[in-house]
C-alpha positions in Angstrom: -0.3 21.6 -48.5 2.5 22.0 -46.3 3.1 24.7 -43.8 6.4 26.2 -43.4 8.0 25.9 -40.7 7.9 29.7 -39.6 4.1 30.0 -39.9 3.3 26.8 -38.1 5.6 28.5 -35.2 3.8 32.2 -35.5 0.3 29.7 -35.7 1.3 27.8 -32.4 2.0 31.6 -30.6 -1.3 32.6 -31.9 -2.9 29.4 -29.8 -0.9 30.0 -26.6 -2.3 33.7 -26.7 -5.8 32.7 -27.7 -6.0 30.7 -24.8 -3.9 32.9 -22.4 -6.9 35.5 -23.5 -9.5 33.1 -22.7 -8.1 32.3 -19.3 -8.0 36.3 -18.1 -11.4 37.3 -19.3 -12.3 33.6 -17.5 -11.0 35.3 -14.8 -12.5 38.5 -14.8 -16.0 37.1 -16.1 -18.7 37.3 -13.5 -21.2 34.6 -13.7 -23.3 34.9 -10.5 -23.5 37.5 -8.4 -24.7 37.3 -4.6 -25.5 40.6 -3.1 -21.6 41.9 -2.8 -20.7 38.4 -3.0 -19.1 37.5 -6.8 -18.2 34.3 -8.6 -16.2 34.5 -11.7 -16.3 32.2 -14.5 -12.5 30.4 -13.4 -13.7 30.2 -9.9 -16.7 28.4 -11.1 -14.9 26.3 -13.9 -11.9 25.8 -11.1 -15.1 24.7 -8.7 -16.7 22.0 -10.7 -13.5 21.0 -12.4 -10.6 20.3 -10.4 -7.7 20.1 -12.3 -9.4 21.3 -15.4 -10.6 17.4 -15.9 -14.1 16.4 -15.9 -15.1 13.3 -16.4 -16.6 12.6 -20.1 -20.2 13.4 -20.6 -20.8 15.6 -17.3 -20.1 18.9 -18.1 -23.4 19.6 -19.9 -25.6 22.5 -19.6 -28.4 21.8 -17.6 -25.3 20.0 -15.0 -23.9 23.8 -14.9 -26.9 25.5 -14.2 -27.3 23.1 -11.5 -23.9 23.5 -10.0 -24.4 27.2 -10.5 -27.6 27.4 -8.4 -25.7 25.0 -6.1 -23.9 28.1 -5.5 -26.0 30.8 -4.8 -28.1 28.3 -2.7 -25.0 27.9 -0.8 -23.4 31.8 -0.4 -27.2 32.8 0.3 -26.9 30.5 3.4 -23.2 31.6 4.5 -24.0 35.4 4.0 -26.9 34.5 6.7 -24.6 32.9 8.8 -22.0 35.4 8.8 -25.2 37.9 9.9 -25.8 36.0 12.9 -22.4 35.9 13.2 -21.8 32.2 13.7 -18.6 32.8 11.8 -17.3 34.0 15.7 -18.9 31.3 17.5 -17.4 28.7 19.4 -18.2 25.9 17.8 -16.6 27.4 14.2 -13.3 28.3 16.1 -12.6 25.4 17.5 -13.2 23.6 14.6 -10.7 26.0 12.3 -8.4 25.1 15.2 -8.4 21.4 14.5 -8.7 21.9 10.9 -5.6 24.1 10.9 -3.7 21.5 13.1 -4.7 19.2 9.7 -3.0 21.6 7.4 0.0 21.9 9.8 0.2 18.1 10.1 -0.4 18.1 6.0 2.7 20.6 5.6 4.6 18.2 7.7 4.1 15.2 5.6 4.3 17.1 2.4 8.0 18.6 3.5 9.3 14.9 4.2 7.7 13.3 1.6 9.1 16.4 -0.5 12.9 16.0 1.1 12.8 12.1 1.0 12.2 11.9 -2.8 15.3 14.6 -3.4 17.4 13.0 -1.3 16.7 9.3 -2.9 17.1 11.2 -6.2 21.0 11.3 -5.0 21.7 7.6 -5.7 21.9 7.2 -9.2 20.7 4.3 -11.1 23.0 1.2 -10.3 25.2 0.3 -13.7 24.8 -2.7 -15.8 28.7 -3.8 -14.6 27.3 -2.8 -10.7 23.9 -4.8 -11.4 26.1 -8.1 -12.4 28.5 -8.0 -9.7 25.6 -7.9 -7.1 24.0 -10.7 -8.6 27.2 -12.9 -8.9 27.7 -11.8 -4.9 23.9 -12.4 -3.8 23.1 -15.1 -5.9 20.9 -16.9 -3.2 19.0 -13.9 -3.2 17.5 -14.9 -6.7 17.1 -18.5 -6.2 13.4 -19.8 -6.5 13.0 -22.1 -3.3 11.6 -26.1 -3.5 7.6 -25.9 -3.4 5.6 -29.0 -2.0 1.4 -29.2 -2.7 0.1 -29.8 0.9 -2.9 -30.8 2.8 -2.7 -31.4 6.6 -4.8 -32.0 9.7 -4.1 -30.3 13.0 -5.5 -32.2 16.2 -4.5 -31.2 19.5 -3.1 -34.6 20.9 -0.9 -37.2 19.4 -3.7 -39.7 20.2 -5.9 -37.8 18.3 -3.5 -37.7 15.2 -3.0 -41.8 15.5 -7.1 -42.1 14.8 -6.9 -39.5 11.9 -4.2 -41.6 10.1 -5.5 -44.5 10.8 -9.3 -43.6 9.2 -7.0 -42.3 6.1 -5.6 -45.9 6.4 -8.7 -47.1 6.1 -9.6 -45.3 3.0 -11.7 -42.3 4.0 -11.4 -38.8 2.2 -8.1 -36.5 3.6 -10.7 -33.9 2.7 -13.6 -35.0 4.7 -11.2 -35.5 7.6 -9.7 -32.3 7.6 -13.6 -30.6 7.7 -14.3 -32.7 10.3 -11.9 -32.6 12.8 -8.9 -30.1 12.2 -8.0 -27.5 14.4 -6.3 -25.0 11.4 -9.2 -22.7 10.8 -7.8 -21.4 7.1 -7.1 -24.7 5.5 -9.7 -26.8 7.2 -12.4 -24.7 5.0 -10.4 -26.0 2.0 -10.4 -29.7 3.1 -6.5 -29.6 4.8 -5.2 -27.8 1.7 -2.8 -25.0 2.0 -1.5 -24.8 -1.9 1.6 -24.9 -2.9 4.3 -23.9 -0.1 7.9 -23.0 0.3 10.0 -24.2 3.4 10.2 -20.4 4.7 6.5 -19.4 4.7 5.4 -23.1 6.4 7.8 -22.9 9.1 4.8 -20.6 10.5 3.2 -24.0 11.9 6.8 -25.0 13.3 10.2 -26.2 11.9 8.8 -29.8 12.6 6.4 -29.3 10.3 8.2 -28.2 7.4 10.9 -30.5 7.9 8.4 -33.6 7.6 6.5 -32.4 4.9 9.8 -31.4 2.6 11.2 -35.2 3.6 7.6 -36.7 2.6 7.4 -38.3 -1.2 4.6 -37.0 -3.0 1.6 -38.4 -2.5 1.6 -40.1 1.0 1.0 -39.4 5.0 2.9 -38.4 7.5 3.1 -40.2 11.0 2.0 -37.9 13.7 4.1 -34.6 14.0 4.2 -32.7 17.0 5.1 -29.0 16.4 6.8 -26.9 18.8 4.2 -24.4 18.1 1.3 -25.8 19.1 -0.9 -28.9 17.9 0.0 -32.1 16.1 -0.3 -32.7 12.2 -0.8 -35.1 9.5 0.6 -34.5 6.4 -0.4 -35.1 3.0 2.3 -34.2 0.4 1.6 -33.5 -3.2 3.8 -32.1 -6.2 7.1 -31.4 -5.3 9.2 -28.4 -7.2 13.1 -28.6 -6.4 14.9 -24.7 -6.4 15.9 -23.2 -9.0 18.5 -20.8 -9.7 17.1 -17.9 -11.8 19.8 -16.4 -14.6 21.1 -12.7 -14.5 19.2 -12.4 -17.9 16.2 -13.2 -15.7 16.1 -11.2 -13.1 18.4 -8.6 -14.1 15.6 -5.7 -13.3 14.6 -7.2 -10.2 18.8 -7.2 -9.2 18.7 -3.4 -10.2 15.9 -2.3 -8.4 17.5 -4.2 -5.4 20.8 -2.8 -5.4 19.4 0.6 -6.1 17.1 0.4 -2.6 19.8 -1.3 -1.0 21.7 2.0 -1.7 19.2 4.4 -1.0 18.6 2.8 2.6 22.3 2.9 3.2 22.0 6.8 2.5 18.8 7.4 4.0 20.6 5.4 7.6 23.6 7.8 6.9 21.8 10.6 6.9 19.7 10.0 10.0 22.9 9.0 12.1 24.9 11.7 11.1 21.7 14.0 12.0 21.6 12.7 15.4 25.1 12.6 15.7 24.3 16.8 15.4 21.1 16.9 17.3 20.4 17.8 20.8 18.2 15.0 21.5 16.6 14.5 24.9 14.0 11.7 25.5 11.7 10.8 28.9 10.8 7.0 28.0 9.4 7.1 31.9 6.3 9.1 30.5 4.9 6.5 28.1 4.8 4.0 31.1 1.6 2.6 31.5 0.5 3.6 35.2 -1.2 0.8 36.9 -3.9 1.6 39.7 -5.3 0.0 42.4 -6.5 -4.0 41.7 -4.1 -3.5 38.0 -1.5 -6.0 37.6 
């Protein structure tokens, strides 16, 4: 049968003032009762459920009576307290002075977190025609760099790299050689190999070392490279990828979340310098020297 659409209105009014109902007697229902000490029934539902969530299968009976007891157990003890007054001791206040510090710190973060997300929520959502200029204008921004697999061997001397390529010469494992003798903690425990690589993120063992391995063909050995970071390598190159040069189709989401923090750095930059530009600011960098004492150098 269907309702009409009046009734299921006057029926969904009925609900919200069912449970508007429940929630004040909730409110003025006394469950447990301490002395002068009250708890109502929200205060207790409020206590065991935050949020007015719990999760599946714990809000039984016997797990209330428990958390109810839990209570008076617990305002027995603070009623005892408060009568030899430790609520004035020392020890209390000080700690409600760092705790209050907390909440004034908390306020703090809350405000700017509060004020960032507003003023972020300024820049509007880049358009489709915006999104395809900024690709066509930062194309190498969405370009998928070449990839080599590589293994490698650091040694400290150049000597030492001439007698690791020459037992790989010889036929023994790059594997065994790299657990042997190299000097890169991280890949020696995987036999010398680091994966596959981009030229960017392997320039961390020197431009001389990315620059042999990219001009390696797969599958052989470098001579002995001497990085201007420290150590001396052997390579061993694997699969090579070239670049690629992702589509606007491709990474059109990517391009629009991009442009859009792009944007929202160039306002949040705006706004700080035209803050300061108001601001009276006065700064003492002298006071976070480090002094040094007697003996310090």
């Amino acid at each position: 049968m269907r309702m009409s659409k009046g009734r299921g209105v006057t029926v969904g009014v009925l609900i919200i003032l069912l449970a508007a109902a429940a929630a004040i007697q909730a409110k003025d229902q006394v469950v447990a009762q301490v002395n002068k000490a009250q708890l109502t029934l929200e205060e207790f539902n409020t206590a065991v459920s935050p949020g007015g969530r719990a999760p599946r299968g714990t809000m039984t009976d016997e797990f209330k009576q428990m958390m109810l007891d839990r209570w008076i157990d617990s305002e027995l003890l603070y009623q005892e307290a408060v009568k030899r007054k430790i609520n004035r001791s020392e020890e209390v206040k000080k700690q409600m002075e760092e705790f209050q510090r907390r909440v004034k710190d908390m306020e703090r973060s809350i405000v700017l977190q509060v004020f960032t997300q507003r003023e972020m929520e300024v820049i509007k959502q880049p358009t489709d025609e915006e999104v395809k200029k900024y690709y066509e204008g930062n194309t190498d921004k969405f370009n998928i760099p070449e990839t080599v697999m590589l293994s490698l061997i650091m040694v400290e001397t150049q000597d030492d790299a001439l007698a690791a390529i020459k037992r790989l010469k010889g036929g023994e494992d790059f594997a065994a050689v790299a657990l042997e003798i190299s000097m890169e903690p991280t890949s020696k425990r995987r036999g010398g190999n680091i994966g596959k690589i981009d030229r960017e993120r392997l320039s961390r063992f020197g431009p001389e070392v990315s620059d042999a391995a990219f001009a390696l063909e797969s599958g052989t050995i470098s001579n002995a490279v001497v990085a201007s970071t420290g150590g001396v390598y052997v390579l061993k190159t694997g699969e090579k990828n070239p670049a690629v040069q992702q589509t606007f189709e491709q990474v059109s989401q990517q391009a629009t979340s991009i442009l859009l923090m792009e944007r929202q750095k160039a306002h949040y930059e705006a706004l700080l310098s035209k803050l300061r530009e108001k601001a009276k600011i006065k700064k003492h960098p002298e006071l976070l020297k480090v002094e040094t004492g007697p003996g310090k150098n």
